[in-house]
C-alpha positions, 0 to 999 in steps of 0.5 A: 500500500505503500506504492498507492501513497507514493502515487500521489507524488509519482502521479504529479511528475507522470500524469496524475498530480493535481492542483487548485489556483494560487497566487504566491510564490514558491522557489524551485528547491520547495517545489522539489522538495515537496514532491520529493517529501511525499515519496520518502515519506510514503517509503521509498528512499531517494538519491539524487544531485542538486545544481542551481543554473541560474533560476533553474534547479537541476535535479540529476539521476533522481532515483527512488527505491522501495524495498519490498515488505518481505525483503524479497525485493525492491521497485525503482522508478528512475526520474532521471533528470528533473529542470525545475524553472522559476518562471518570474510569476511566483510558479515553478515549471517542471521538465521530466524526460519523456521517458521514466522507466519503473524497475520491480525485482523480487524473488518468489519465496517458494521457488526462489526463482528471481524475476525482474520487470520493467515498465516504462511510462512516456509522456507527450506533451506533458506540461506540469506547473507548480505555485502556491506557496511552501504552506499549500503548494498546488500542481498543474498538469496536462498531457496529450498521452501518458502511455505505461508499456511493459518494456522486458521481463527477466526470468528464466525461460523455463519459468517465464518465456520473455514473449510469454506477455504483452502490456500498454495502457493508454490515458490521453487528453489529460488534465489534473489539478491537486492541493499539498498543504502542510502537517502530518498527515499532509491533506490533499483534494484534487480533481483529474479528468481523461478523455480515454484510457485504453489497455491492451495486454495478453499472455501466452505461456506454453502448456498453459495456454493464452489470454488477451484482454483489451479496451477502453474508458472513455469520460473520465473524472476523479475528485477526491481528498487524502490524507499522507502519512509523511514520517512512516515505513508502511509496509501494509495498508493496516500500518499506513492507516494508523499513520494517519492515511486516509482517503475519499473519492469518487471516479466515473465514466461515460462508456466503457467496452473490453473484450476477452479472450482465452484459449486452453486444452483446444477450448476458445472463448471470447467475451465481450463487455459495455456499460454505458456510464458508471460511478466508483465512489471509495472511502478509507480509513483506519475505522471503515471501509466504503465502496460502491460501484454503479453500472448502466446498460451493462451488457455481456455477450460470450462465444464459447468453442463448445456451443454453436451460438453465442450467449448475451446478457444485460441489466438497465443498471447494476448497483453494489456496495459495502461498508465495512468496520475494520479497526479493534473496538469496545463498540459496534460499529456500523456496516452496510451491504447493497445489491441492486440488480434492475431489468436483467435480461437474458438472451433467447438463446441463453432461455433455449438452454434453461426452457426450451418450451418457453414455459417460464415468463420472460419479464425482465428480471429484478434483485435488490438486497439492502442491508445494514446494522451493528457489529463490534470487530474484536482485531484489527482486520488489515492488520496481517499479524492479528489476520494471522494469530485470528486463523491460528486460533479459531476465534470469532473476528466478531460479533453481530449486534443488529441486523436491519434488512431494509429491503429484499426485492426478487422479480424473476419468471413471473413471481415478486418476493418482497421483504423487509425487517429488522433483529437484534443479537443477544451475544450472552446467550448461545444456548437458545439457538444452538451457539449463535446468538440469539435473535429478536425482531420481525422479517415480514414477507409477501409473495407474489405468483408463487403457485403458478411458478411451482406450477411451471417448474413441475411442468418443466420437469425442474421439479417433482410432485412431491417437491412441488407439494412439500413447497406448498405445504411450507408456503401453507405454514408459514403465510397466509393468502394475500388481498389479490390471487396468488399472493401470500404474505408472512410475518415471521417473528422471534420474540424476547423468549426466543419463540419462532412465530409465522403471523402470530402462530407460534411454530417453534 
């Protein structure tokens, strides 16, 4: 995680730094110095020579080195030499070499064999702009292209051949703006947009067979605020976090497309994947982490060697996220789980391998889980060493307090399930329900089509008679007939004497 702090300060010399306006001035040695103290800071340790020419600080063979948590190796990334001018104005422009090159060594711990790769990354038309002043230094960046391309690997051949892979990615049209101010942790907020990324990579190792993947972004903007350890060692997330690293964000597009393929045992496929817009919206810290990812007029259409047609699928939007605690705490803390799946449809030619008879209705399909509650976390859970003692003991990591589920939503083949409802957890008693904690609250539930859905599986075949009749005798337990045909409705209950009831009917 070290390396993802360390972007900040990387980004700003190749293509990801931000800036805000401002209107005083700054000497070129404080803009070296702080993107050179956001890249010690974040770990790695840096040479580098220092010579003034006038109004320009030359910075010569600037070389940054983090060594790998396991000592098992290290990544370099050489600036090579660094012009930065004062420009009259109160900013300081900065010269990089179109080329800077990224070095990763490491040893495989189970077989010792020893790896090298590098990477090198080349700006066109990259313009990079500092001003401020030492308190609240701003970047300013601009690019026509900033292409990352995989330039060698060394391994032995028997291991990796050194054709065996193929990387370049592409980010063009460039523009980033980014906010440094002072104190530990260093506060940041910026914002950064690109008219495209693309990516175009494959593998092929021999035995093991092949893979390619390519494709592109297209509309895309970050805004977003941190917070950067300056004085740590990092070498895992749980430990940069405790140094103060924070981090809230949001990233978005207006298109995506990418397509797979993959050859194995004389088998072949070929994916095909789009979505018209999505948001990916990211906090951390060290008490909770947040992600949510939403997808619109997601689309899916596969080729597989063994089927004489293709396969297609897609969904109107496409919603998920979590919330979770991650730090030791005496309290219980917050958590969330969503699932939002809206209109999903399948092909005809996926429905004639599930229903050849079109018996099933083909409605668009619908799932939604929204979930929250209460639960107190007993170790930290970034943290490796405490990850590694849980395993070794059989402990619990936790213990669950409140469940709330805000809603349940299913709509497939003619039958809607809806529920909602909420529990507590008394953790002190584990006898009441056979060692889990014992629960209070009300799920309530209505279902809609239920019969004529049994009845159409046991046509199908999908179902036997005695299933079919098993199915509505539970349905008969635990509901009763709804207003309308077809429909049923439950409330089940557990009450504060652990008794299970279905619509006032005690049955446990």
């Amino acid at each position: 995680m070290r390396h993802f702090t360390a972007t900040c300060a990387v980004s700003a010399l190749i293509a990801a730094g931000f800036a805000q306006t401002a209107a005083a001035d700054i000497t070129a040695e404080e803009a070296w110095g702080s993107l050179r103290d956001l890249l010690t800071g974040s770990g790695y340790e840096g040479t580098a020579s220092e010579t003034r020419e006038g109004d320009t600080l030359v910075v010569g063979d600037a070389v940054f080195t983090m060594p790998a948590t396991a000592a098992q190796g290290s990544t370099s990334i050489d600036f090579g030499t660094l012009r930065f001018t004062e420009t009259g104005d109160g900013s300081v422009a900065v010269e990089m070499p179109d080329v800077m090159p990224i070095t990763s060594g490491f040893t495989d711990p189970d077989t010792g064999i020893a790896m090298s790769v590098v990477v090198e990354v080349t700006q066109s038309g990259a313009d990079l702009v500092l001003s401020g002043t030492p308190e609240r230094i701003t970047q300013t960046y601009t690019a026509q292209a900033v292409d990352v391309a995989l330039a060698s690997i060394d391994a032995p051949d028997d291991a990796l051949p050194p054709d065996a892979i193929r990387m370049t990615m592409q980010l063009a049209g460039l523009s980033s703006t980014n906010t440094i101010e002072q104190g530990d942790p260093r506060p940041m907020a910026g914002t950064a947009s690109a008219e495209t990324a693309s990516f175009d990579m494959a593998f092929a190792v021999p035995g093991e067979g092949s893979g390619a993947a390519s494709g592109e972004i297209r509309g895309i903007s970050f805004e977003g605020t941190a917070t950067m350890p300056m004085d740590t060692s990092a070498g895992d997330l749980h430990t940069l976090m405790q140094a103060g690293y924070g981090f809230d964000g949001t990233f978005s597009h207006q298109g995506a497309s990418m397509t797979l393929t993959g050859e194995e045992e004389g088998s072949t496929f070929q994916a095909d994947t789009g979505a018209a817009s999505g948001t990916f919206d990211m906090a951390m810290s060290g008490e909770s982490l947040s992600y949510t990812a939403s997808q619109t007029a997601v689309t899916i259409a596969a080729m597989l060697s063994d089927l004489p047609f293709p396969l297609s699928i897609q969904a109107q939007a496409l919603d998920a996220g979590v919330t979770l605690p991650v730090a030791k705490s005496d309290e219980a803390e917050e958590f969330s789980l969503l699932v939002n799946l809206q209109d999903f449809e399948m092909s005809d030619m996926v429905w004639a391998l599930l229903d050849p008879q079109s018996v099933l209705p083909r409605d668009p399909a619908k799932l939604l889980v929204d979930l929250s509650g209460k639960a107190k976390v007993f170790f930290n859970l970034l943290d490796p060493q405490s990850t590694e003692a849980l395993a070794a003991s059989g402990d619990a990591p936790g213990e669950l307090e409140a469940l709330d589920i805000n809603a349940v939503e299913l709509k497939l083949a003619g039958a809607e399930l809806n529920g909602s409802g909420a529990f507590t957890f008394d953790n002190t008693d584990l006898a009441t329900f056979g060692g889990f904690p014992k629960p209070t609250g009300a799920l309530e539930l209505h279902l809609a089509g239920g019969n004529a859905l049994l009845e159409k599986l046991a046509q199908m075949g999908m179902i036997g008679p005695q299933e079919a009749g098993v199915a509505r005798m539970m349905m008969g337990m635990l509901a009763v007939p709804g207003d309308a045909p077809d429909t049923l409705n439950s409330k089940l209950e557990i009450n504060a004497e652990g008794h299970i009831l279905a619509n006032g009917q005690r049955i446990q």
